[in-house]
C-alpha positions in Angstrom: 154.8 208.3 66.9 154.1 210.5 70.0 155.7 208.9 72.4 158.4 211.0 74.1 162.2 209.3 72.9 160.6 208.2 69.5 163.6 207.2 67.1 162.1 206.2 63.9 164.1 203.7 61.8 163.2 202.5 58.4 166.2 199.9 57.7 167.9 198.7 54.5 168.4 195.4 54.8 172.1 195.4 56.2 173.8 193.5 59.1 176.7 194.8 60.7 179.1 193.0 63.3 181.7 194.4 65.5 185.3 194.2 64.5 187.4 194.1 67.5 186.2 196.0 70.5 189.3 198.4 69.8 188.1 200.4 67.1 184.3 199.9 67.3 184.1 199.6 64.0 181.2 197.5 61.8 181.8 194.9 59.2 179.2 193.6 57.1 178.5 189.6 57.2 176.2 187.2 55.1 173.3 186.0 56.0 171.0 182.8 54.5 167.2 184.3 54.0 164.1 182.7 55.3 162.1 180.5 52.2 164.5 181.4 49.6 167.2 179.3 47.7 169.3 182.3 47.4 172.1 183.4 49.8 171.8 186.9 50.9 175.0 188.9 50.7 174.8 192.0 52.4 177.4 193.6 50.9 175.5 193.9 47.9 172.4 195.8 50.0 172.3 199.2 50.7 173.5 200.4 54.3 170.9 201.9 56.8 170.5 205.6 57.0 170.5 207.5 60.0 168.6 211.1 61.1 168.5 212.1 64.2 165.4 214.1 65.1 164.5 215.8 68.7 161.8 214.0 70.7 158.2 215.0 71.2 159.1 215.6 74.8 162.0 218.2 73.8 159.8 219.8 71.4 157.1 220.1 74.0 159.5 222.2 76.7 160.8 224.0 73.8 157.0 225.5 72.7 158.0 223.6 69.3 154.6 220.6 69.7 151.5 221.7 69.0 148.5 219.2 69.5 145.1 219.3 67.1 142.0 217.3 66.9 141.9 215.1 63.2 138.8 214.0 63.3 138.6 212.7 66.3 142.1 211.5 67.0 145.0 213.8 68.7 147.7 214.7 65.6 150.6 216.6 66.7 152.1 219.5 64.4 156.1 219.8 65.1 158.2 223.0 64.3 162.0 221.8 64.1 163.0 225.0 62.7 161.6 226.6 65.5 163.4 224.2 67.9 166.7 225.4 66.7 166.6 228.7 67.5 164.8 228.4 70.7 167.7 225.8 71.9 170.9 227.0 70.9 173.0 223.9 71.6 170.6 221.7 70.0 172.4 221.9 66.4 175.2 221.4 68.2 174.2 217.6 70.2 173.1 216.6 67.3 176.1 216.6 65.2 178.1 215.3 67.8 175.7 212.2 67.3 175.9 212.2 63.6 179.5 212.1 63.8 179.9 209.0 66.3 177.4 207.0 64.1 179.4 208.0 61.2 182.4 207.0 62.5 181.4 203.6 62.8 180.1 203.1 59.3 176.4 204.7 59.3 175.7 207.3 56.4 173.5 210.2 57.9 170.7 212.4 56.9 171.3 216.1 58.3 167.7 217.3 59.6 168.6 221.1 58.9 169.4 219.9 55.3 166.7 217.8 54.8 164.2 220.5 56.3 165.9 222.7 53.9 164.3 220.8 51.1 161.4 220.5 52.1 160.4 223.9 53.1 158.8 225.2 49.7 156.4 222.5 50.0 155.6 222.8 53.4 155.2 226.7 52.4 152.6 225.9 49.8 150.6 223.5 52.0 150.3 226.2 54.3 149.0 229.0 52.1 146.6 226.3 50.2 145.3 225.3 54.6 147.1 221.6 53.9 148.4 220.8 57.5 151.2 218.6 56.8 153.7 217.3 59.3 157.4 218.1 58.9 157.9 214.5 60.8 155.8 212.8 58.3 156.7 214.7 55.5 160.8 214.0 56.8 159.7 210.5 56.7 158.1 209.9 53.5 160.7 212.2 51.4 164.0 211.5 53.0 163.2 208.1 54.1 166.0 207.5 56.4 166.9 203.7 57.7 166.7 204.8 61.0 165.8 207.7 62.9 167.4 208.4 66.1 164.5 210.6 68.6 166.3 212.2 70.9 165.5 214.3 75.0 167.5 215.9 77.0 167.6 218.4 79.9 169.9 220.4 81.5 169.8 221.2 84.8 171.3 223.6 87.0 172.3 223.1 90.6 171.2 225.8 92.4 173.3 225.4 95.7 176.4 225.6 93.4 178.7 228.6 93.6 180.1 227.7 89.9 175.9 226.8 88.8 177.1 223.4 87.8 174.7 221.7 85.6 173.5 217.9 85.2 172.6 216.8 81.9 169.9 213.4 81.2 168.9 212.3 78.1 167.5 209.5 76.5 168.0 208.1 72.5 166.0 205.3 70.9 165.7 203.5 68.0 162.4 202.5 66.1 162.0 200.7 63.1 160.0 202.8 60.9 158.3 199.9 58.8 156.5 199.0 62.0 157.4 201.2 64.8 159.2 199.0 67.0 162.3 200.4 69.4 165.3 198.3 68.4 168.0 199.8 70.7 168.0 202.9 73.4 170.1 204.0 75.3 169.4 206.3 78.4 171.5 208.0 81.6 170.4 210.3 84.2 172.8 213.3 86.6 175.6 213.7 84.2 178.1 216.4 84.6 178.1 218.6 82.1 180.7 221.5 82.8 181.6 221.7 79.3 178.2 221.6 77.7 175.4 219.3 76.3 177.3 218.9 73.0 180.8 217.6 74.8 178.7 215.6 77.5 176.3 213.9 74.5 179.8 212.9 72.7 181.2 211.1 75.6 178.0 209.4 76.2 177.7 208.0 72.6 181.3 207.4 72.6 180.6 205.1 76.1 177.8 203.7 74.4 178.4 202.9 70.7 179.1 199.2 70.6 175.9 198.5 73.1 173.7 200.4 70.5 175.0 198.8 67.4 175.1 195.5 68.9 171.2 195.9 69.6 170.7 197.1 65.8 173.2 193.9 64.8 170.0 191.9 65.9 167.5 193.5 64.2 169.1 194.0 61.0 169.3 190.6 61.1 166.0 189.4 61.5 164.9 191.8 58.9 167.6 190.2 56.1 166.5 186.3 57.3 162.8 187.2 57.6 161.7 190.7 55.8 160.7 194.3 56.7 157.3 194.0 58.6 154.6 196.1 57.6 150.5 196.8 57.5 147.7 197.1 55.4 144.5 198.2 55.2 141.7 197.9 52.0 138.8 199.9 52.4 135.8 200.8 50.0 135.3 204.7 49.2 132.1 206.2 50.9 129.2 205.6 47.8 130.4 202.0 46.5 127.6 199.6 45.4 129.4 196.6 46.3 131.3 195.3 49.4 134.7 192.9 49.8 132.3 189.9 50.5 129.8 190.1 47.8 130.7 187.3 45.2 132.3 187.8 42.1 134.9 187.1 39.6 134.2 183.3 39.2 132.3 183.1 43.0 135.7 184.7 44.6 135.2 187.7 47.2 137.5 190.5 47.2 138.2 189.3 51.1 139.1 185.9 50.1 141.3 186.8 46.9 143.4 189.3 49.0 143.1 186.5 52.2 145.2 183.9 49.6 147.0 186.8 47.6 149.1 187.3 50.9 150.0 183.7 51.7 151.4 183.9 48.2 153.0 187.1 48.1 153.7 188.4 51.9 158.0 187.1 52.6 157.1 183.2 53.9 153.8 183.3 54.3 154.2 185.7 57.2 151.1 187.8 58.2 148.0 188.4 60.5 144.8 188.9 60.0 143.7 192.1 62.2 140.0 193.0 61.1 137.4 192.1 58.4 134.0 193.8 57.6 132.4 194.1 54.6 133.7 197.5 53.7 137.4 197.2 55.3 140.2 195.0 56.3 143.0 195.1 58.1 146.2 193.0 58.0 149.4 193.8 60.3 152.9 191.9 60.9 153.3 191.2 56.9 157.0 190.4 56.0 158.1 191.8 52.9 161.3 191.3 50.9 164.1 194.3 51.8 164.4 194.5 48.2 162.6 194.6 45.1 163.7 192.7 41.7 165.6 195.9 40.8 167.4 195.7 44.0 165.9 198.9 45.3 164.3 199.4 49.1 160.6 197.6 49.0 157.9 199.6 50.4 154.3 200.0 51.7 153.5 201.4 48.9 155.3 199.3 46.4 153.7 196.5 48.1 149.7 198.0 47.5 150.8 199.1 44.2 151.4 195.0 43.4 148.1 194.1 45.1 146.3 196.9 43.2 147.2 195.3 39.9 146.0 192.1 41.1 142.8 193.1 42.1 142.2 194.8 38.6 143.4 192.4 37.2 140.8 189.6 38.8 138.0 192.0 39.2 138.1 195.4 37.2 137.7 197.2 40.2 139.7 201.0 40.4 141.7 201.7 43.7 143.8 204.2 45.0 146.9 203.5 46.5 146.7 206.4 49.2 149.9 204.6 51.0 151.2 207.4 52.8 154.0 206.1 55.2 156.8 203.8 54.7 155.0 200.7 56.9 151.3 201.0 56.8 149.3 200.3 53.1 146.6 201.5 52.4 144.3 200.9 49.2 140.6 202.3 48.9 138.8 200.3 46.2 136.8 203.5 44.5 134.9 201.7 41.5 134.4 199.6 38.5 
């Protein structure tokens, strides 16, 4: 997540196809899923959100990126707000993004809006001496289908009577339940004599049906095959026993979760990453896009099913201290 051009996207489970090339616009198709005996009609899923957020890279040249040690591990504190008012056009690109997507069928979540909301909590966390993110926080609350990172630069041409300016820029897509880039686009010496906002609309204008072509393909693997996500089970600092001490009619914690996820995970679909005897870690575990109530499926919805397994099996207490939208995380803290 601090990678310069990071576009986070969490999707809904929606495919889109191209109508004809005239209008650009997206039409939604069917789509058989993986293991199941049920046709998957994506007209009856939710569509994928949009934000668009300014890159790490833009916030960096801006002053807006500050860097801090979390135990151990570089964590990055971003000031959007703060972005606005030091770049005065940037309000002004990003709409002109908001509107192409919308024009093509994508509902959007306005940043300004959405940090809006968030603000008094962000307030209190700062007087209590909580460092929270707005990114993460953005992320967790809002939960947009896809988040659009966005760079760019102006340049002026100092040999130029008129100071004509160049614009490049990049924009990239990441799915947000496991951080992979799904589209991108990128150019470089643009003329911009009109401004960043006028030169950023033509550019998504050129390059609309390239990105959602690139998007058709993931949305689709996500309704045939599930939203990928991660997990990790450890045991709080102070616990007696550990995940490979026998129990519960000679079953490990380890093993029960090991067969739990070829029965629950979407097809079987996961990888073991890492096992001790006081954590494990699982990545590239499918999940269905959609619960039984037909709402968005989670990380945390996800541990919150495990969690009443494992009580279930063993009378253990956990916490589900899931914090993101793709990465689980349970910590057994008792009997």
């Amino acid at each position: 997540m601090k990678k310069s051009f990071i576009v986070l996207l969490v999707f809904s489970p929606f495919i889109f196809s191209m109508c004809n090339s005239g209008n650009g616009r997206l039409k939604t198709i069917d789509s058989e899923q993986r293991n199941e005996n049920e046709k998957v009609n994506v007209n009856e899923q939710q569509k994928p959100t949009l934000m668009v957020l300014p890159s790490d890279a833009l916030l960096q040249r801006l002053g807006c990126l500050k860097s801090f040690d979390n135990q151990g591990i570089t964590s990055y504190q971003r000031d959007y707000q703060k972005a606005f008012i030091k770049d005065s056009e940037l309000k002004f690109v990003i709409s002109e993004i908001q509107s192409q997507f919308i024009r093509v069928g994508f509902p959007l979540e306005d940043l300004e809006q959405s940090l809006k909301s968030i603000s008094n909590e962000l307030a209190s966390d700062n007087v209590s001496n909580v460092l929270k993110d707005p990114k993460t926080l953005l992320i967790s609350t809002v939960r947009p289908d896809i988040v659009l990172e966005l760079d760019y630069i102006s340049v002026a041409d100092g040999r130029s009577r008129n100071l004509k300016t160049t614009l490049t820029y990049g924009l990239k897509a990441v799915d947000s339940y496991n951080n992979k880039t799904i589209a991108s686009i990128q150019n470089t010496g643009i003329s911009n004599p009109d401004g960043t906002a006028k030169a950023m609309k033509n550019e998504i204008e050129k390059n609309i049906g390239a990105l959602t072509g690139q998007l058709n393909d993931a949305f689709a693997d996500i309704v045939k095959n599930g939203r990928e996500i991660s997990l990790r089970v450890s045991v709080a600092e102070g616990i007696s026993f550990k995940l490979t001490d026998a129990s519960a009619k000679d079953n490990t914690i380890d093993g029960f979760i090991y067969e739990w996820l070829k029965n629950n995970s979407f097809g079987g679909s996961y990888k073991r990453d890492r096992a001790t005897d006081l954590e494990l870690r699982y990545k590239n575990i499918r999940i269905k896009t959609l619960d039984k109530n037909g709402r968005p499926n989670t990380a945390y919805d996800f541990s919150n099913i495990l969690i009443n397994a494992l009580k279930s099996k063993f009378g253990i207490k956990c916490k589900n201290d899931t914090q993101s939208l793709s990465d689980a995380f349970i910590i057994i803290t008792g009997r």
